[in-house]
C-alpha positions in Angstrom: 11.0 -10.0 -24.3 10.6 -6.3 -23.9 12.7 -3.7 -21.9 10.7 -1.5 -19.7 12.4 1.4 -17.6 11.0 2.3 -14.4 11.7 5.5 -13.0 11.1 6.2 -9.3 12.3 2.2 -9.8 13.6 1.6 -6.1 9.9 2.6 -4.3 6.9 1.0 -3.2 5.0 1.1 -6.5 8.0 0.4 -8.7 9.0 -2.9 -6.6 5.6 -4.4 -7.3 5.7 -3.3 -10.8 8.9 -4.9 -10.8 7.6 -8.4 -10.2 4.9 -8.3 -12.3 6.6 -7.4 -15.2 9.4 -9.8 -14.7 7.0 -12.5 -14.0 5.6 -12.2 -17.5 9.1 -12.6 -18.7 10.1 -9.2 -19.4 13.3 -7.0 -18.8 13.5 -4.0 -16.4 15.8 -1.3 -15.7 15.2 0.5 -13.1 16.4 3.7 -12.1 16.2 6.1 -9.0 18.2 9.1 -7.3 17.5 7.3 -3.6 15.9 10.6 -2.5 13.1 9.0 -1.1 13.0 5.3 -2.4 15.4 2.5 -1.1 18.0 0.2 -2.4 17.3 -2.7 -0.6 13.5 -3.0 -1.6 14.6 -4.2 -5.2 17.7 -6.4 -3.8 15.8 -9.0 -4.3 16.0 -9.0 -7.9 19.4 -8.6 -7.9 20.0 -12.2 -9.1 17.8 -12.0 -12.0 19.4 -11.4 -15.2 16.4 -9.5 -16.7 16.8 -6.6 -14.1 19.0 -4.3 -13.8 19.1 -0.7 -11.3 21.2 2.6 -11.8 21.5 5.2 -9.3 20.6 7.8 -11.2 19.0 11.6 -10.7 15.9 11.2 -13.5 16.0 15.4 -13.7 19.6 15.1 -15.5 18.6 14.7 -19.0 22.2 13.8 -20.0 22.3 10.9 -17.1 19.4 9.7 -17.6 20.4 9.5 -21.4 23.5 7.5 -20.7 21.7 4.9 -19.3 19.4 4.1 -21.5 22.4 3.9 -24.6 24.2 1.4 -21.4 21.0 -0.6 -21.2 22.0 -2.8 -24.2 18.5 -3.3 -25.5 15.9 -0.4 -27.1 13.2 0.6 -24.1 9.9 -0.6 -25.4 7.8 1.1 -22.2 8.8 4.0 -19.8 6.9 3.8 -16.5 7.1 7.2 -15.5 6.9 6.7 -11.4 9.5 8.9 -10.1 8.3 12.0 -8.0 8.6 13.3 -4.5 5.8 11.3 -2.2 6.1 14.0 0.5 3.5 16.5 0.3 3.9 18.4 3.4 8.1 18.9 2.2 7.1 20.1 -1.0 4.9 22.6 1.1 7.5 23.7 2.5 10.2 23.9 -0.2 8.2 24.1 -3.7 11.5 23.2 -5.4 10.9 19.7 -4.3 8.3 19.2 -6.3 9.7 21.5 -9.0 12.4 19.3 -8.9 11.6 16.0 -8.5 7.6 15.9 -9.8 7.7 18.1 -13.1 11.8 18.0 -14.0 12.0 14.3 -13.9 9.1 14.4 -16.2 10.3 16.9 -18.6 14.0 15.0 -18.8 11.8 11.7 -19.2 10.0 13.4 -22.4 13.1 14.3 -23.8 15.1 11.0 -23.7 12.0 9.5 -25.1 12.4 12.2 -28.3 16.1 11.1 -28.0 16.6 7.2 -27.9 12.3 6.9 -30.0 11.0 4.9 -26.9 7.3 5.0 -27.9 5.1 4.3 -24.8 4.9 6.3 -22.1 2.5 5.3 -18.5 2.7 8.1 -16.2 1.9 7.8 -12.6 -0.5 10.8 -12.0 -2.3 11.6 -8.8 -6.2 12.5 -7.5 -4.2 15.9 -6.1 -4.8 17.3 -9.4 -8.3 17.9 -9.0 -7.7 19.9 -6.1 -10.8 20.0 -3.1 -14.1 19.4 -5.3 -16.0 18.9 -2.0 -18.9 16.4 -2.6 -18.6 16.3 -6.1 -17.8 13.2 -7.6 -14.5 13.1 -9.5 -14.2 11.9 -13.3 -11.4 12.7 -15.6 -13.1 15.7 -17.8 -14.3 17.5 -14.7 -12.9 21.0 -14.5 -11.2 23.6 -14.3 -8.7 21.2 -11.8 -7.4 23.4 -9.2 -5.0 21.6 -7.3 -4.3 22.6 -3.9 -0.6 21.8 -3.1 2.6 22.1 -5.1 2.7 18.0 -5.6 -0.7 18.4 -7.4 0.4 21.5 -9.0 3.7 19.7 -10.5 1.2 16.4 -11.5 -1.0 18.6 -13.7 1.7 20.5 -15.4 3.4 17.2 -16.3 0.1 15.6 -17.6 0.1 18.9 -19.5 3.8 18.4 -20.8 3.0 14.8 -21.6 0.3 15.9 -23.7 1.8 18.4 -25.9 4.4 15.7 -26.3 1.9 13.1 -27.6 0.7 15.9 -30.0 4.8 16.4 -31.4 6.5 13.3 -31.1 5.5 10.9 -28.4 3.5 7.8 -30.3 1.4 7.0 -27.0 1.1 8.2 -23.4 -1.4 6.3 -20.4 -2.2 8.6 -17.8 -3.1 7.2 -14.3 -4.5 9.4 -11.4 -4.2 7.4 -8.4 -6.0 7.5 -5.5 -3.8 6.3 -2.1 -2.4 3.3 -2.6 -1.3 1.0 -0.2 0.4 -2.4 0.5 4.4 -3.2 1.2 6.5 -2.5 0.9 5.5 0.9 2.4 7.7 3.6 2.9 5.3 6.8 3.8 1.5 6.9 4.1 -1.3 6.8 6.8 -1.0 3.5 8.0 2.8 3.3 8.0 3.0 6.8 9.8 0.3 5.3 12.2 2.0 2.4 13.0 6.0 4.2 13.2 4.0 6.3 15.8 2.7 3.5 17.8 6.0 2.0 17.7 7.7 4.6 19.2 5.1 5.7 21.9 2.6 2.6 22.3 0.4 4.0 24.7 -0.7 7.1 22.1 -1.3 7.5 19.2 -1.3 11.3 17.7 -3.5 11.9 14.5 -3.1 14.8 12.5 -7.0 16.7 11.8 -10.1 15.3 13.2 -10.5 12.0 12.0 -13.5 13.0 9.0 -10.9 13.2 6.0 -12.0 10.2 4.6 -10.3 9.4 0.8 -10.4 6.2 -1.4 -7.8 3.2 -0.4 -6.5 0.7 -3.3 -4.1 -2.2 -2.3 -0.9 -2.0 -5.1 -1.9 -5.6 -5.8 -5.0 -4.1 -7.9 -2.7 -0.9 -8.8 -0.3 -3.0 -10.6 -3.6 -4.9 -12.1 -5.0 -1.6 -13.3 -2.2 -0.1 -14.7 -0.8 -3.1 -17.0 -4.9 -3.3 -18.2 -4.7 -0.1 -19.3 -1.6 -0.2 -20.9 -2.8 -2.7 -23.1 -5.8 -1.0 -24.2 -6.2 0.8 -27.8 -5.8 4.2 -28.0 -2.7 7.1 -28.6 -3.8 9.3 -24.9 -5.4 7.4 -22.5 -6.6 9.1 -19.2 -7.9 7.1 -16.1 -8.9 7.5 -12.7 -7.7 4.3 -10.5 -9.6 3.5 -7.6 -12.2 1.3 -5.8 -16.3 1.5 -6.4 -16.6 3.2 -3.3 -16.2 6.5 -1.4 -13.2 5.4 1.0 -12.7 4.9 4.6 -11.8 7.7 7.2 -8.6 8.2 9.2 -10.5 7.8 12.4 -11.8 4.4 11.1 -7.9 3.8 10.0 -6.8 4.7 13.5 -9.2 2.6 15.2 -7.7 -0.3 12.8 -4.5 0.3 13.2 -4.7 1.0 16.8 -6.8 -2.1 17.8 -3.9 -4.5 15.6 -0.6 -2.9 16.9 -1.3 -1.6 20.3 -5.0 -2.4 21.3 -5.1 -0.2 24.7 -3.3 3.0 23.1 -5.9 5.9 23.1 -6.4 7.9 20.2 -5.9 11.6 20.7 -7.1 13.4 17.4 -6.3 16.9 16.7 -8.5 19.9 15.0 -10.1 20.5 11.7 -10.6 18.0 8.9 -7.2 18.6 6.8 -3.9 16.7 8.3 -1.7 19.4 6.7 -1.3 22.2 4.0 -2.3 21.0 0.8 -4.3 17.9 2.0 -7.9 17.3 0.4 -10.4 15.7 3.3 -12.9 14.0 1.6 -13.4 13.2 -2.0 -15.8 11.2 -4.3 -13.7 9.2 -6.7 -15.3 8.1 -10.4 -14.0 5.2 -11.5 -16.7 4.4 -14.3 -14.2 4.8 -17.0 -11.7 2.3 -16.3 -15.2 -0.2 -15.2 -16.4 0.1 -18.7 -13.0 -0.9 -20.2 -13.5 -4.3 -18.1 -11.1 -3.8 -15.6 -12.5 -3.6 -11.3 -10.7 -4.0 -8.4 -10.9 -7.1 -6.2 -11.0 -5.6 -2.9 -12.7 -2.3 -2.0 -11.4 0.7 0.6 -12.1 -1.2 3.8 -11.1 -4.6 2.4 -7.5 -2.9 0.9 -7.1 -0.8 4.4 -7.5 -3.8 6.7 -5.5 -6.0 4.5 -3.0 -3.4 4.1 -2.5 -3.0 8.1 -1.6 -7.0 8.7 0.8 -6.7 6.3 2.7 -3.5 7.3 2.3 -4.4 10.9 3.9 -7.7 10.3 6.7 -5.9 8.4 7.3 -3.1 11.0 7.1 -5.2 14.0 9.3 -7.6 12.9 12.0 -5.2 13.0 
C-alpha cells in the first residue's frame, strides 16, 4: 500500500482521484486551505481508514511540513492539484494566483527535498500556451505566451518543477489539461450555466458570443490519463490531456444546457469571442503524444459535454 498526498485534495479533480486511488487499495492524505474546494465533497471517505484530510494552507512550507511527519507513513506520490480555479479573480488580484498557483507549488518542491518523497504529478493547464489562434497545440511548441496570470503562475511552476527534477526531485509528470468536466463541479461553463438558469429560468446570460469553442474531457478519462501516465518510464514527463477532437462551442453548450434545464429560456449572448480577461476562444489541442503511449479517451468533447450536463443538472436540481 502506498501513501499518496493530494493537494488541492477537497476539489472536483482531487475527489475523483480520491476514489481511484483508494479503490486500488492505496492510502491518501489529502490536504486543502478550503479557499475554493469543499469539505463535504470528500466526507464520504471519512469512514475509510486509508484516507485521511487536513485543513491546511499548501503555501506554508512549515504546515504543510507538519503534516506530512503526522501522516504516519513516508509519501510515495505527491499529486500536485492545489491552485486557484478562478481566472477572472486572479485577473483582478494577481496575488491569487501568486499565491495559490506558483507558492503552493514552490512549498510543495520544498517538502518534497525535506521528507525525500520522490514522485511528483503536477496538474498543469492549456493556459500556458497562451492564444496560438489556429495552430494546433503540442507540448514543444513555442515561445508559450500565456495570456492571464493563472497561465502565467502554471508555466512558472512547470519551470520550478523542472529545475527541481534537475537538483533533487527523482521524477516529475506534467499534465496540461484541457477543461475538464464531470461532478462534482464546483466552477465551470456548464455549472455557471445551469446556477444561472436556476436563478432566472426564463434567461440565460452568456458571456462573448458563443464562437469560443475549447476541448471538453469528462474527469472519468482525466483520472484515466493521469494514473497511465504516471506509470509510464521516464524521469520528466510532459503531456497534453485531452480528446481527438477540436471541442465544442459555448453556444452549442448553451443550447445543451438550456434545452435540459429550462427548455423555453432564450439565450441572450453578449459581444466578441472572449468571455473575460485572460480567456483563449478557440484552440486546437494535440494529443498525439499521450495516443502513442497507448492511452485515448473514451468519450470525445460532445460526448463528455452532454454527459457532463445530465449529471450536474441532476446534482444542482436536486437541491
Amino acid at each position: 500500500m502506498k501513501l499518496h498526498l493530494i493537494t488541492g485534495g477537497a476539489g472536483f479533480i482531487a475527489v475523483n482521484l480520491t476514489r481511484r486511488l483508494l479503490e486500488e487499495g492505496d492510502a491518501v492524505l489529502a490536504l486543502d486551505d478550503l479557499s475554493r474546494g469543499r469539505r463535504e465533497l470528500v466526507a464520504e471517505f471519512d469512514s475509510e481508514p486509508r484516507f485521511s484530510f487536513k485543513q491546511v494552507d499548501c503555501s506554508d512550507l512549515e504546515a504543510l511540513s507538519a503534516a506530512i511527519r503526522e501522516a504516519g507513513a513516508p509519501v510515495a506520490h505527491v499529486w500536485h492539484l492545489a491552485a486557484n480555479s478562478d481566472i477572472p479573480a486572479g485577473v483582478a488580484d494577481p496575488r491569487i494566483d501568486r499565491d495559490r498557483t506558483f507558492l503552493t507549488t514552490f512549498a510543495v518542491l520544498e517538502a518534497m527535498r525535506r521528507h525525500d518523497i520522490p514522485e511528483l504529478h503536477f496538474a498543469s493547464s492549456s493556459a500556458i500556451y497562451g492564444d496560438l489562434g489556429e495552430r494546433e497545440i503540442h507540448e514543444d511548441i513555442g515561445p508559450l505566451q500565456p495570456i492571464s496570470n493563472y497561465g502565467a503562475m502554471k508555466l512558472a511552476s512547470e519551470a520550478q518543477i523542472r529545475a527541481a527534477v534537475e537538483a533533487f526531485l527523482p521524477r516529475a509528470d506534467i499534465f496540461r489539461f484541457p477543461n475538464v468536466i464531470g461532478v462534482p463541479a464546483t466552477h465551470g461553463v456548464i455549472f455557471d450555466f445551469i446556477r444561472k438558469l436556476k436563478a432566472t429560468p426564463e434567461q440565460l446570460q452568456v458571456l462573448g458570443d458563443g464562437s469560443q469553442q475549447k476541448a471538453y474531457l469528462h474527469v472519468d478519462d482525466l483520472i484515466d490519463a493521469m494514473l497511465h501516465v504516471s506509470r509510464l518510464e521516464g524521469r520528466y514527463k510532459v503531456f497534453n490531456i485531452g480528446p481527438k477532437d477540436d471541442g465544442v462551442t459555448v453556444r452549442m453548450i448553451a443550447q445543451t444546457v438550456r434545452d435540459r434545464v429550462s427548455p423555453k429560456a432564450d439565450i441572450v449572448f453578449g459581444e466578441g469571442n472572449r468571455g473575460w480577461v485572460g480567456d483563449v476562444p478557440r484552440f486546437r489541442y494535440s494529443t498525439q503524444r499521450l495516443a502513442a503511449s497507448g492511452w485515448s479517451p473514451q468519450l470525445d468533447s460532445t460526448q463528455a459535454m452532454v454527459r457532463a450536463v445530465d449529471e450536474i443538472a441532476r446534482e444542482e436540481l436536486a437541491e
